[in-house]
MARMI-490210 format. One record per residue (C-alpha): residue number from 1; residue in one letter; chain; x, y, z. Coordinates in steps of 0.2 Angstrom, whole numbers, plus 2048, in hexadecimal, padded with zeros to 3 digits. Layout:
BEGIN
num,residuo,cadena,px,py,pz
NUM,A,A,X,Y,Z;
...
//
This chain:
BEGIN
num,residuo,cadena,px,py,pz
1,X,A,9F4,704,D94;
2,X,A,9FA,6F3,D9F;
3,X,A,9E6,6F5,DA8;
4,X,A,9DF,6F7,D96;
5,X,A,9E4,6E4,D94;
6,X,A,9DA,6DD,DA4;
7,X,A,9CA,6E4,DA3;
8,X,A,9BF,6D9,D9C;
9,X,A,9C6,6CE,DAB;
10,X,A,9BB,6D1,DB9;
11,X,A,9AD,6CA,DAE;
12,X,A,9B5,6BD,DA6;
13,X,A,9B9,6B6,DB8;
14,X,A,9A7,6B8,DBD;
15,X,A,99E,6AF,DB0;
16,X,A,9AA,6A2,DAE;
17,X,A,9A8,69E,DC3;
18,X,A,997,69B,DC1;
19,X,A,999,693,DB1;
20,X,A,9A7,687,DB8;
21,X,A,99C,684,DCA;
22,X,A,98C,67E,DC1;
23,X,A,996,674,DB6;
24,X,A,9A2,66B,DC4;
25,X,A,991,669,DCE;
26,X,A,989,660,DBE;
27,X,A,99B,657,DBE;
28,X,A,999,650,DD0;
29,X,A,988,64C,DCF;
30,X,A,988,641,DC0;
31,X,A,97D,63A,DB7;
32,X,A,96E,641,DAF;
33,X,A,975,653,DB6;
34,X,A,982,651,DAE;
35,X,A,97C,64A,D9E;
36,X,A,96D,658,D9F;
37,X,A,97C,666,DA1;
38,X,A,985,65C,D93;
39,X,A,976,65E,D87;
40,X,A,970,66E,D8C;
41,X,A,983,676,D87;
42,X,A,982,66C,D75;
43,X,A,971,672,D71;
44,X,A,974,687,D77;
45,X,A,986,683,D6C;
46,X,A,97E,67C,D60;
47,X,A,971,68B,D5F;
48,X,A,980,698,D61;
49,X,A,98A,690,D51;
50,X,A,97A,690,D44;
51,X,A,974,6A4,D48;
52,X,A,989,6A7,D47;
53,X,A,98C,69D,D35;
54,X,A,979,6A4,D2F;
55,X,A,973,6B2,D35;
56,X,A,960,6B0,D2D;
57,X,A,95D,6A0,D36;
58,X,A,959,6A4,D45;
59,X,A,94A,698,D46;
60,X,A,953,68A,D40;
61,X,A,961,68E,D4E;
62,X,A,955,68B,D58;
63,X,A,94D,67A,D53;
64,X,A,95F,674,D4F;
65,X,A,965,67A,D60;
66,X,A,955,66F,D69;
67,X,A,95C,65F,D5F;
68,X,A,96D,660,D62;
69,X,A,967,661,D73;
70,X,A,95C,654,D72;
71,X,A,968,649,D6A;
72,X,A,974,64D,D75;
73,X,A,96A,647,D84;
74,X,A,964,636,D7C;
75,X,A,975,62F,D76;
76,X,A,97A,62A,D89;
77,X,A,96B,61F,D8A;
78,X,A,970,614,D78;
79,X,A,97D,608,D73;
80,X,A,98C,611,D6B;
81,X,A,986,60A,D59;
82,X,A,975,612,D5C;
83,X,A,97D,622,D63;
84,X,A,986,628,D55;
85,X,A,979,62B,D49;
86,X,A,96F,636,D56;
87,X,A,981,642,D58;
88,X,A,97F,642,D45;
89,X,A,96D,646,D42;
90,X,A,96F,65A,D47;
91,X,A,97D,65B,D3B;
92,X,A,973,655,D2D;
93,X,A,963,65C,D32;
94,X,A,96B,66E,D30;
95,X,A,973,66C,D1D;
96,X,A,95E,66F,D19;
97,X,A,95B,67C,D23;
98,X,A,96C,688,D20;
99,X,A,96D,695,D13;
100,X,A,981,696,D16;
101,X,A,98F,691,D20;
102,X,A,986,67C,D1D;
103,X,A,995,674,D1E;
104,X,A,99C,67D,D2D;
105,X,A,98D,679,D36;
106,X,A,98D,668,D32;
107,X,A,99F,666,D36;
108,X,A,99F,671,D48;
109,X,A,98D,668,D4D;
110,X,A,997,657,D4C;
111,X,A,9A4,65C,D55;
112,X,A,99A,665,D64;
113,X,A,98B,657,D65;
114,X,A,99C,648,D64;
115,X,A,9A7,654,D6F;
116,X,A,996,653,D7D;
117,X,A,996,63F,D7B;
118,X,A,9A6,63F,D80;
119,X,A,9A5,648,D8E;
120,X,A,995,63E,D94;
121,X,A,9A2,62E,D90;
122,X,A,9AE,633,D9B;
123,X,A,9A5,638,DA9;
124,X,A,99B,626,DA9;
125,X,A,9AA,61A,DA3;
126,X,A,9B9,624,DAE;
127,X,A,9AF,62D,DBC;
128,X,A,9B1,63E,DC4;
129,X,A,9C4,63E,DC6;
130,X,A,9C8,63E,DB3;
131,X,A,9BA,64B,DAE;
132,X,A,9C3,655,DBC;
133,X,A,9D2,652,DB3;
134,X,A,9CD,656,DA1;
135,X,A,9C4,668,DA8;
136,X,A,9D4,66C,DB2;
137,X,A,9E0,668,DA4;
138,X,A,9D5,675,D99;
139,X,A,9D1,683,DA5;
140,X,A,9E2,683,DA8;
141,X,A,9E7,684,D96;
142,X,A,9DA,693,D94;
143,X,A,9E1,69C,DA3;
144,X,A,9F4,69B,DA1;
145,X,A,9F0,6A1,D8F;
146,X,A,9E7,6B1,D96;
147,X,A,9F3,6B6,DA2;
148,X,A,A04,6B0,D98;
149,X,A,9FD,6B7,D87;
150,X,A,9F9,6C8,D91;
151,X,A,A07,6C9,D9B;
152,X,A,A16,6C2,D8E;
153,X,A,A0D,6C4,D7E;
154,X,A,A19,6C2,D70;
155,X,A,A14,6B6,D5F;
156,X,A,A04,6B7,D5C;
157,X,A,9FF,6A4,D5A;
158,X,A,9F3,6A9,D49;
159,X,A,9F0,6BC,D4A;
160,X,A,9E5,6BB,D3A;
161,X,A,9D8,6B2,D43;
162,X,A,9DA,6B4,D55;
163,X,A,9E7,6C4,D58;
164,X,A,9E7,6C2,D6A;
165,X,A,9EE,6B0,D6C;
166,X,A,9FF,6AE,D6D;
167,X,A,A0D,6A1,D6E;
168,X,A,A13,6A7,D80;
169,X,A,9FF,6A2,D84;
170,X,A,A00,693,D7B;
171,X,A,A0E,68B,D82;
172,X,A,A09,692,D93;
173,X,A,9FA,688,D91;
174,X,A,A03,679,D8D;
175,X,A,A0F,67B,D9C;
176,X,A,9FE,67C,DA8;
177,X,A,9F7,66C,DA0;
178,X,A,A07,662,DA2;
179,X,A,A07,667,DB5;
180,X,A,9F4,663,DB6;
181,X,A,9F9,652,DAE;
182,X,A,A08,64F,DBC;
183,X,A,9FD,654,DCB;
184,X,A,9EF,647,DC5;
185,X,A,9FC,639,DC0;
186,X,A,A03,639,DD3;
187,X,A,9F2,63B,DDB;
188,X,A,9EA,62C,DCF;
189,X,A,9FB,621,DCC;
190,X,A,9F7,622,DBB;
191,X,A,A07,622,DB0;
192,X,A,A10,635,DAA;
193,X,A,A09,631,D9A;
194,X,A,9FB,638,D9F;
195,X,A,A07,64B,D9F;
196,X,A,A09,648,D8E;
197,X,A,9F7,645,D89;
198,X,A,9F1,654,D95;
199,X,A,9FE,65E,D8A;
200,X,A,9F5,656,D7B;
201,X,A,9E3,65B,D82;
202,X,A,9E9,66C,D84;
203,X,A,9F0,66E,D71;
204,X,A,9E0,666,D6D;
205,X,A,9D5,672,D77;
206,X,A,9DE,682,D71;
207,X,A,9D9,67A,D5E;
208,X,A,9C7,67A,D62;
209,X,A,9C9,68D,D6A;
210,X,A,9D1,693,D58;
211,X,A,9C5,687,D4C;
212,X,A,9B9,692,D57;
213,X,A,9C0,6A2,D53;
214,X,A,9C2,69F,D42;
215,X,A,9AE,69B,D40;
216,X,A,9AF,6AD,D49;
217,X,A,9BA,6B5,D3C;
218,X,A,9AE,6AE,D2F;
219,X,A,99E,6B4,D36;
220,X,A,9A7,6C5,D39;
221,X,A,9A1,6C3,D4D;
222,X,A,9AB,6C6,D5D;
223,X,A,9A2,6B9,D69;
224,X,A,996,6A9,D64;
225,X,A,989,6B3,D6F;
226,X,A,987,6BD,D7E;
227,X,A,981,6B1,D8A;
228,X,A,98F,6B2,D96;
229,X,A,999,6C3,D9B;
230,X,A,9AB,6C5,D97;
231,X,A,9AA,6B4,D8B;
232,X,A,99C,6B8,D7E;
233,X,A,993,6A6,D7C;
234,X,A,993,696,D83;
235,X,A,99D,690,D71;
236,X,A,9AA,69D,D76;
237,X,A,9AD,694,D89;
238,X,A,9AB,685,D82;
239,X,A,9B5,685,D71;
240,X,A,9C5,67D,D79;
241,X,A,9BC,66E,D85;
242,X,A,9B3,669,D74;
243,X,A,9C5,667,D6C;
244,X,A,9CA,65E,D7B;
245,X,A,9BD,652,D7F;
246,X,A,9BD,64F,D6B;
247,X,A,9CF,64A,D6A;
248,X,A,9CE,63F,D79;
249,X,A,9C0,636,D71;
250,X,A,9CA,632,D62;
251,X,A,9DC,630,D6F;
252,X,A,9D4,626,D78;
253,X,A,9D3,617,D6B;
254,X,A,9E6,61A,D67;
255,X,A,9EE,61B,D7A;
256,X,A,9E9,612,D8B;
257,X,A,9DD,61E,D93;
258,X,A,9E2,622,DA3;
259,X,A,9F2,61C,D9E;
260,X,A,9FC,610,DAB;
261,X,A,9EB,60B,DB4;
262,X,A,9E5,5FB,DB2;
//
């Protein structure tokens, strides 16, 4: 029974390797790497979401997909007024082209095509250390709910939608982000505020993983795909960096981003 819980481990650790090495290489790099890896994630998203919320469309999944990707890649190179638009356009360019499940489209497609703007934002405006950072604080999240959730279990956190995520997983996850956020505070001399918007990012990321789920739920489907072993689709790894990259965006006009640094 205990070994029943970790088999689909091995292959969750696998995929996620590679995934996590291309992307901290595309981190490093910079750049239009990183902007191309960026772009690339918000189009395949993008594609995973409209064959998940309509399963006739598989053509227009795939035009959609190709501008969100595009879009995605173009924003970088624009003044922020100019930008916004083009994150917009794939969201209005699907309400045509969708026989159901418009509006989630429209709202998701935002999300993911603003979530990769602020990723791209952050890497160019705050350099390698704070993208280091926000991946850190979410992997971390995702990690000490897997294990905690398995090992504790208790609560579920909202068994309706997602009956493996627990409180224990939760609040594990937030413990990992708050120790992410002392470890970077003391290295970088930014203030320990920064532990209590790493607890913040990690909230915010668990959000994006159960908004995700619920689209799931809807859509009567385990994974967003099956382009990565053990996770299902890139939308399935990526749920929870969406929510937190969002949510920075939006914190960061509220709080002094990194906060104590000048």
């Amino acid at each position: 029974m205990t070994s029943s819980r970790w088999t689909d481990l091995k292959p969750r650790v696998l995929s996620a390797a590679v995934l996590i090495a291309l992307a901290l290489a595309a981190v490093w790099i910079g750049g239009i790497a990183w902007r191309a890896f960026i772009s690339l994630a918000c189009g395949i998203m993008v594609w995973e979401l409209v064959r998940m919320v309509d399963t006739a469309r598989d053509k227009s999944a795939n035009i959609l997909g190709v501008l969100a990707g595009l879009c995605a890649l173009a924003t970088p190179y624009l003044p922020p007024a100019f930008a916004l638009p083009l994150l917009l356009l794939p969201s209005m360019a699907g309400f045509g082209r969708m026989e159901r499940g418009g509006v989630t489209f429209a709202v998701f497609t935002a999300m993911i095509l603003l979530a990769g703007y602020g990723f791209m934002k952050l890497r160019s405006d705050f350099g390698l250390i704070w993208m280091l950072w926000l991946v850190c604080v979410v992997v971390i999240t995702d990690i000490g709910g897997y294990f905690a959730g398995r090992s504790i279990g208790g609560p579920k956190l909202w068994p309706r939608v997602s009956p493996k995520k627990t409180w224990s997983g939760a609040i594990a996850g937030w413990v990992g982000a708050a120790v992410v956020g002392l470890i970077f505070a003391g290295t970088t001399h930014a203030g320990l505020g920064l532990m209590g918007i790493s607890i913040a990012i990690s909230m915010a990321s668990q959000i994006g993983d159960m908004a995700e789920s619920t689209i799931k739920r809807r859509a009567g489907v385990k994974d967003s795909s099956n382009l990565l072993p053990g996770h299902g689709g890139l939308l399935d790894r990526f749920d929870g960096m969406l929510g937190a990259a969002l949510f920075l965006l939006i914190a960061g006009q509220i709080v002094d981003f990194p906060p104590g640094l000048e």
